[in-house]
C-alpha positions as CSV (number, residue, x, y, z in Angstrom):
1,X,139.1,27.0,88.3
2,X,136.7,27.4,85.0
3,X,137.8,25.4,81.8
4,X,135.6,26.4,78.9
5,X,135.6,24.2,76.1
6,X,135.0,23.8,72.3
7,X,135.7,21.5,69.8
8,X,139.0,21.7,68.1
9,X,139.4,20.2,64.3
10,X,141.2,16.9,65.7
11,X,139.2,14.1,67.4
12,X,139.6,14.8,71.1
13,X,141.6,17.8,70.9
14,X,140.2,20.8,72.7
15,X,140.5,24.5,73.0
16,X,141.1,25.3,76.7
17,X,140.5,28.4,78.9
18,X,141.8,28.4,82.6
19,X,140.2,31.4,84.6
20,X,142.1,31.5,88.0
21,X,141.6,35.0,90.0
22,X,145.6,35.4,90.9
23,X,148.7,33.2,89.2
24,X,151.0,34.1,92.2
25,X,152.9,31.5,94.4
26,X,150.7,28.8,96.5
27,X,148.9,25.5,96.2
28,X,146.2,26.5,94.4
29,X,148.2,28.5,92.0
30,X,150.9,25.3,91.4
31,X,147.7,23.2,91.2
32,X,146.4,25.2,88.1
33,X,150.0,25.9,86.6
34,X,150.2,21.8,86.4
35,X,146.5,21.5,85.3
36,X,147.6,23.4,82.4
37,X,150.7,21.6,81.7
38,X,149.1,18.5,81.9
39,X,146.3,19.2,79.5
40,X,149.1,20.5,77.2
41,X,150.8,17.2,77.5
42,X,147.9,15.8,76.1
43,X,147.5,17.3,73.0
44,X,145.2,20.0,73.5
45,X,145.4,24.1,73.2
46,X,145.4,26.1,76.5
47,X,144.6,29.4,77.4
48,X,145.3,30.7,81.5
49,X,143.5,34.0,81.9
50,X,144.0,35.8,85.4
51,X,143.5,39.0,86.8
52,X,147.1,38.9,88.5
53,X,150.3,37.9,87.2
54,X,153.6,39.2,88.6
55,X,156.4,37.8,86.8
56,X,158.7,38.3,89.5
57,X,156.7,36.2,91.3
58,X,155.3,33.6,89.9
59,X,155.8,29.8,89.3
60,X,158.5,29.7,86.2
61,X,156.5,28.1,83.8
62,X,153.9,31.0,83.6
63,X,156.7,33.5,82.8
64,X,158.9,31.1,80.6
65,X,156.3,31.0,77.7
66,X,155.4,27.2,78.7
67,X,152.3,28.5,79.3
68,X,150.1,31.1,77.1
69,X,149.3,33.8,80.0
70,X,146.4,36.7,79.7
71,X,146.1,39.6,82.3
72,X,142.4,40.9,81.8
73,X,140.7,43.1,84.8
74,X,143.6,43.8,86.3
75,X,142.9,47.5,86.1
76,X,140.1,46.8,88.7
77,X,141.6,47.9,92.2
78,X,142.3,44.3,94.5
79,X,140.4,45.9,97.3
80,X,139.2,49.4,99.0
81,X,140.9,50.6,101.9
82,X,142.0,46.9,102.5
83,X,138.4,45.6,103.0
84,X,135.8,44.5,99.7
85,X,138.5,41.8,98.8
86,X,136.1,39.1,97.8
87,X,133.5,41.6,96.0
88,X,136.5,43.0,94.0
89,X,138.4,39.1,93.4
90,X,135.0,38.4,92.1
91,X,134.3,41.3,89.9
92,X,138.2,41.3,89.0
93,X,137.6,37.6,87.8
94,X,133.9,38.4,86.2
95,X,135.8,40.9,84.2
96,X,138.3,38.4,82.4
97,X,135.4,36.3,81.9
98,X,133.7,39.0,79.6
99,X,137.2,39.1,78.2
100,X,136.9,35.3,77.1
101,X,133.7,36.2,75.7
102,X,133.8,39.1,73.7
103,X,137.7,38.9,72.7
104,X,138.3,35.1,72.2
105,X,137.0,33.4,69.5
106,X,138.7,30.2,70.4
107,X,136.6,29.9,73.8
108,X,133.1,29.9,74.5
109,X,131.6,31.3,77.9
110,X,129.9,29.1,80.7
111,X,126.9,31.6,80.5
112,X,126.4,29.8,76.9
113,X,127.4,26.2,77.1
114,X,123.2,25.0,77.5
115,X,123.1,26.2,73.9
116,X,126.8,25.1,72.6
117,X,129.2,22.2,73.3
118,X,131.0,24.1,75.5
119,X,131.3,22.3,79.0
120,X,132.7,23.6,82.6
121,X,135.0,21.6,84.5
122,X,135.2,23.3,88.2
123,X,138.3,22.3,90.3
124,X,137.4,23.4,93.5
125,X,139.9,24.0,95.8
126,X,138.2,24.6,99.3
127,X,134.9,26.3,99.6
128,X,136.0,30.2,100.0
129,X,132.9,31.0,102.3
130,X,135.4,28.8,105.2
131,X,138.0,30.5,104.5
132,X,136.7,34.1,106.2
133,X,135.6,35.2,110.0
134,X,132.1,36.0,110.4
135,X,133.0,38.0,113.7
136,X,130.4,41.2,113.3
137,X,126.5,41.5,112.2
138,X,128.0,43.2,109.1
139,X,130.4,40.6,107.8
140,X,127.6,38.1,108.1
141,X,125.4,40.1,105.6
142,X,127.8,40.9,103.8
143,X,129.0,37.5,103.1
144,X,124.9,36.0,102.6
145,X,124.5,37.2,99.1
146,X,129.0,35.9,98.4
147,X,127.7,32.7,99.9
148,X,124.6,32.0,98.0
149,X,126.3,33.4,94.6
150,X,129.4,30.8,95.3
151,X,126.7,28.2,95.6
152,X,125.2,28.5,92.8
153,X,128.2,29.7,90.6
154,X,129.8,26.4,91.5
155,X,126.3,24.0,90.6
156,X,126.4,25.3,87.2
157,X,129.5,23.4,86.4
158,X,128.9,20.7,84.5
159,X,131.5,18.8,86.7
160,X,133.1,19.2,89.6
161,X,136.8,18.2,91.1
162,X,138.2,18.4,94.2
163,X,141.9,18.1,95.7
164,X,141.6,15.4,98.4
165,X,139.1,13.1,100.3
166,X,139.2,16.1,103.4
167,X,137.7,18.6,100.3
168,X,135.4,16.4,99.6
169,X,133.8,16.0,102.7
170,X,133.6,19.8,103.5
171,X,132.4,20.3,100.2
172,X,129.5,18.5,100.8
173,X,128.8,20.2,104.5
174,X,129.5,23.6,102.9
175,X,127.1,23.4,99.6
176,X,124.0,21.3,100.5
177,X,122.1,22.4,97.6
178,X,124.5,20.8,94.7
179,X,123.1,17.8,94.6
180,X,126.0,16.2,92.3
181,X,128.9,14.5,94.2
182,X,132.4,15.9,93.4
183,X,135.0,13.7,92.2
184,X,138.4,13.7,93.9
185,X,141.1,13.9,91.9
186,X,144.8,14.6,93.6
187,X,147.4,17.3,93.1
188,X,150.5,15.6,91.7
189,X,154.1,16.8,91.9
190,X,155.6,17.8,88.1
191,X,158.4,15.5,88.9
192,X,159.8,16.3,85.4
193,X,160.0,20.0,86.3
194,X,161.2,19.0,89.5
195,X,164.1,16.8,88.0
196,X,165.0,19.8,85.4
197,X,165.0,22.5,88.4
198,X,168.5,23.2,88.7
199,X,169.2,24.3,92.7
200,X,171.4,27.1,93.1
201,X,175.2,26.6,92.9
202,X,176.2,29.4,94.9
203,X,173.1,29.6,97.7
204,X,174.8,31.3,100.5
205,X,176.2,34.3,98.0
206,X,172.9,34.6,95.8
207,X,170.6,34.2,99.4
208,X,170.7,37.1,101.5
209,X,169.4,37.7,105.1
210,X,169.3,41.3,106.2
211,X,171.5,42.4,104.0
212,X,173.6,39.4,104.7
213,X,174.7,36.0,102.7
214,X,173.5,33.3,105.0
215,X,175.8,30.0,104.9
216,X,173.7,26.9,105.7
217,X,176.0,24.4,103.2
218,X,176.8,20.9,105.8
219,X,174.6,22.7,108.1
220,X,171.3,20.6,109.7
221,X,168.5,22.9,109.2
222,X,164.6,22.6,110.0
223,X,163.0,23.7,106.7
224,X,159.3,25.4,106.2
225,X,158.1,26.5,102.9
226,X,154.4,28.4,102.9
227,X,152.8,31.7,102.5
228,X,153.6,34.6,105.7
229,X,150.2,34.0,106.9
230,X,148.6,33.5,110.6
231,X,146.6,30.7,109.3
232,X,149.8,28.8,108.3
233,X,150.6,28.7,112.6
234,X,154.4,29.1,111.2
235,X,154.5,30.4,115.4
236,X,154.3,26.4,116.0
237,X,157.6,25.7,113.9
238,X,159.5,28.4,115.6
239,X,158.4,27.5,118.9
240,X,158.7,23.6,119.2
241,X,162.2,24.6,117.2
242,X,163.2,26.6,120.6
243,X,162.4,23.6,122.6
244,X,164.8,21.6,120.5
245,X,167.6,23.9,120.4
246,X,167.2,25.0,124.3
247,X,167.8,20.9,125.0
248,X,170.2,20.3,122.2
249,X,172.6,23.6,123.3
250,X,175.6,21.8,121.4
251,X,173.6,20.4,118.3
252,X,174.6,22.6,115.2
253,X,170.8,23.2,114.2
254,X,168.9,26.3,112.3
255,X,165.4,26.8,111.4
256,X,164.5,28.5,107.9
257,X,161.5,29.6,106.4
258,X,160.4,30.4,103.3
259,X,157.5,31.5,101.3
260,X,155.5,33.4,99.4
261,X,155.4,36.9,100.5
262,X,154.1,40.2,99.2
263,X,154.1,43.8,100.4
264,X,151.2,44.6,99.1
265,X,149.1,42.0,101.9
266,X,149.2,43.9,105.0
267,X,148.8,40.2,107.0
268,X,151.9,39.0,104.9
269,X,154.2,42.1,106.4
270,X,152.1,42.4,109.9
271,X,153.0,38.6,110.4
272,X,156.6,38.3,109.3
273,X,157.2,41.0,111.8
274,X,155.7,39.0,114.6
275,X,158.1,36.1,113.7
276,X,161.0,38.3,113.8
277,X,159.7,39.8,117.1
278,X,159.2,36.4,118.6
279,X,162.8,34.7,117.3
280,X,164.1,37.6,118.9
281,X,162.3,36.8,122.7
282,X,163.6,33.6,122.0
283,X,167.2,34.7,121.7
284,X,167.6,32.8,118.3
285,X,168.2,35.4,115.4
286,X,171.4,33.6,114.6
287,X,169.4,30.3,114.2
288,X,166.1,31.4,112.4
289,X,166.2,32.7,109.0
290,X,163.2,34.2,107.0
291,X,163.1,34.3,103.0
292,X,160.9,35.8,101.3
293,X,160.0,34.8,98.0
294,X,162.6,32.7,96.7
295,X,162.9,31.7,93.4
296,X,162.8,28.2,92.4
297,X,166.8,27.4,92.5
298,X,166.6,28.4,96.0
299,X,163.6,26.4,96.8
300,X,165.7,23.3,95.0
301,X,168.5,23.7,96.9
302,X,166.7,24.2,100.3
303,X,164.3,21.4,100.1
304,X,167.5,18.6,98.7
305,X,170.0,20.0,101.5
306,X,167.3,20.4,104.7
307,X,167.3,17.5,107.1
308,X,163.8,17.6,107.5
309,X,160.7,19.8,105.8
310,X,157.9,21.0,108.4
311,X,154.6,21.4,107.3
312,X,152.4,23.8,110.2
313,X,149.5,24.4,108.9
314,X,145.8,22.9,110.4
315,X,143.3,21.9,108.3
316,X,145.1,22.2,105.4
317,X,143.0,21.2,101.9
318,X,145.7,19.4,100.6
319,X,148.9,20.3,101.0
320,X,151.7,20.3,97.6
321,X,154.4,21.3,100.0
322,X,154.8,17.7,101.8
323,X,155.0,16.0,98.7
324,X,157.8,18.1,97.6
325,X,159.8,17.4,100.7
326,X,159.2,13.8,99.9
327,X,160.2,13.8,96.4
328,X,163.6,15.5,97.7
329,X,163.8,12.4,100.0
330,X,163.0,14.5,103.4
331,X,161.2,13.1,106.5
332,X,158.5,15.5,106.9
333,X,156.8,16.6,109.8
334,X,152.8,17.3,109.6
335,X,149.8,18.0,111.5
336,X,147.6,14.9,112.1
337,X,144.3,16.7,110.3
338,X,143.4,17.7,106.5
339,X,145.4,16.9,103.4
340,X,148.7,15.4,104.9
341,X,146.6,12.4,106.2
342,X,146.0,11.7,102.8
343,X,149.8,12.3,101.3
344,X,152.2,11.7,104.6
345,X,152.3,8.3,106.1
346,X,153.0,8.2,110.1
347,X,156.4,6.9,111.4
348,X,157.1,5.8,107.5
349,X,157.7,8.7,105.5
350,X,157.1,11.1,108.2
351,X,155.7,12.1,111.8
352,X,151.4,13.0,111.9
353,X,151.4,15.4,115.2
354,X,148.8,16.9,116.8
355,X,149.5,20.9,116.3
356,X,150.6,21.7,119.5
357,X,154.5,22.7,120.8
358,X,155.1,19.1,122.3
359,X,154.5,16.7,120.0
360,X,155.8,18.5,117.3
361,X,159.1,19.2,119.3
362,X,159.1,15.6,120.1
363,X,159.4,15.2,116.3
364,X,162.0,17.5,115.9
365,X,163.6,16.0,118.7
366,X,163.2,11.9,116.6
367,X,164.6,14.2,113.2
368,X,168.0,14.7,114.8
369,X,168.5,11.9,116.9
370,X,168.3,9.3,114.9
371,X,168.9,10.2,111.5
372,X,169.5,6.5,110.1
373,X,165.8,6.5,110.7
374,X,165.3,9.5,109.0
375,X,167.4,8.6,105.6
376,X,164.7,5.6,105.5
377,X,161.6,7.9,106.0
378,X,162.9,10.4,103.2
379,X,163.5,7.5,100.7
380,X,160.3,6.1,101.2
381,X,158.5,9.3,100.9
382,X,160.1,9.7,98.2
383,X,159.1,6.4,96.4
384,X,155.3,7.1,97.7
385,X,155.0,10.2,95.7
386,X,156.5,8.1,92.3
387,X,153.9,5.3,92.6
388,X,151.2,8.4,93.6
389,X,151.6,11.5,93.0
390,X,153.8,12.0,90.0
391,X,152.7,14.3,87.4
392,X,151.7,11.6,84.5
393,X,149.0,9.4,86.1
394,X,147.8,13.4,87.2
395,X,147.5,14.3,83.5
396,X,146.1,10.9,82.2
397,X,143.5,11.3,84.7
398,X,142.6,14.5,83.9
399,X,142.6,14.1,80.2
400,X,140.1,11.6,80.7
401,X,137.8,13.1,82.7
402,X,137.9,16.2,79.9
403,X,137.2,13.7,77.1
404,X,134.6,12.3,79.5
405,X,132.9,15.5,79.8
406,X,132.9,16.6,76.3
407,X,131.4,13.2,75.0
408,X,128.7,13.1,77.9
């Protein structure tokens, strides 16, 4: 995330651009909607350019008019033949960049802050050169000049953020040329938006599963929100799941997931199939339901009336979607590595499991047997993200470090 900076006519006020490459639904996307929000909050004017913005799906704020949204490069094709996606995110992005320069006169670009008093604040989110498979001679080339250009795109900031102590530490594996030490600064939870989210009043009419309402109202249901993607292991919810119902046959139980999901991502169709395919082995299609994009009602109402929220995926940078299971006063169940060592505490607001079917079944298994316990875990999750993760010490902090920057 790019914030290019000048100054405004009151003291400490600032015009802000935000350049992120796609305003869809995920971490990194919620991350830069409350960025934004924040720096509003503080007095100063924002901007959010993007390359992709679907207001069908999207976070509410960026389609509300909360936020000031501009779609630049878009008419630049997302990838060729489904392979170039990086070279084309990058010229996509590049692209609203020139936009900044040439058709905003409030912003200034990066390529001229050593001769103005513009400044670039860089929130990195995780280095993108992990998050690709080098598994030919080819991709490896092809990612060496991607690599080097990330490198030393990201040292020209004139600061740099990142979303948890895990971040930080493969930041500094990853780019061993910035010399500069990045400054962590965590995600936060928009309690207020949470608190004004109204959850759907009529769920099982308005929420549909192949073709059907589903009713899941004074029903105990697993719940796992992220993206239809391999990386997410949403395999190892469904499977420690089976384990649980198979030894609980008279326990009342489902499994849902939902998430962000798009047809245009040939992983995001390829994978919900495999889910389906694999409920189906396990005889459990009247237990496992898949949503697909839900809006933020349905989100509400899923996350306050779950028993427990289950968070798969290894490795994870950091990781919004515990902290909204905690907020809703829900146990939640994590893997033991990445961002939700940093957010989840073990056996107090939650269970840290290794990612593999028994322990996380053992979990489920602690969930619904003692659910006294549970109550007390999802209260205390709940008052861990107030004292640390709420959205005002997030845009205090951040204000600062802007003000910081600009005087320095």
């Amino acid at each position: 995330m790019g914030k290019i900076k000048e100054i405004n006519d009151d003291e400490d006020k600032y015009n802000i651009a935000i350049l992120h490459p796609d305003l869809g639904i995920g971490g990194a996307e919620r991350l830069i909607v409350d960025v934004a929000l924040g720096l509003k909050s503080c007095g100063h004017k924002i901007d959010v350019y993007t390359s992709r913005h679907d207001p069908t799906r999207c976070f509410r704020e960026t389609a509300n008019g909360d936020l000031n949204v501009k779609v630049c490069g878009d008419y630049f094709p997302r990838h060729f033949l489904n392979r170039f996606m990086v070279i084309c995110a990058i010229i996509r992005n590049l692209l609203a960049a020139i936009h900044i320069i040439f058709f905003s006169k409030k912003h200034l670009s990066p390529l001229f802050k050593w001769f103005t008093k513009s400044k670039v604040l860089f929130y990195c989110h995780f280095p993108d050169k992990l998050l690709t498979s080098r598994n030919s001679t080819i991709k490896r080339l092809y990612r060496v000049p991607i690599d080097l250009f990330e490198e030393w795109t990201t040292s020209c900031a004139d600061e740099i953020l990142v979303n948890s102590n895990f971040t930080s530490s493969i930041f500094k594996k990853s780019f061993t040329h910035i010399k500069k030490s990045p400054n962590v600064l965590y995600p936060c939870l928009n309690t207020v938006e949470f608190d004004k989210t109204k959850q759907s009043s009529d769920f099982s009419n308005q929420t549909k599963y192949n073709n059907k309402p589903i009713s899941l109202e004074n029903k105990e249901f697993f719940l796992s929100i992220n993206r239809y993607e391999r990386k997410k292991d949403l395999k190892l919810a469904l499977d420690s799941f089976s384990v649980v119902y198979s030894n609980n046959p008279n326990k009342d139980i489902y499994l849902v997931f939902a998430g962000g999901y798009d047809t245009g991502l040939k992983e995001n169709v390829e994978h919900l199939e495999e889910l389906k395919e694999k409920t189906k082995e396990y005889g459990l299609e009247d237990r496992v339901f898949f949503l697909c994009s839900i809006n933020e009602g349905q989100k509400q109402w899923l996350l306050l009336n779950c028993c427990c929220l289950v968070y798969t995926p290894s490795f994870e940078h950091f990781g919004i979607t515990p902290l909204e299971g905690m907020y809703a006063s829900k146990p939640v169940i994590a893997v033991n590595n990445g961002g939700p060592l940093e957010t989840v505490v073990d056996s107090k607001t939650g269970f840290l499991c290794p990612p593999d079917q028994k322990d996380f079944s053992e979990a489920f298994q602690k969930i619904i047997s003692d659910p006294l316990h549970s109550k007390k875990m999802g209260f205390a999750g709940k008052q861990r993200v107030n004292e640390k993760f709420s959205f005002k010490p997030f845009a205090n902090n951040l204000n600062t470090i802007s003000n910081n920057l600009m005087i320095n």
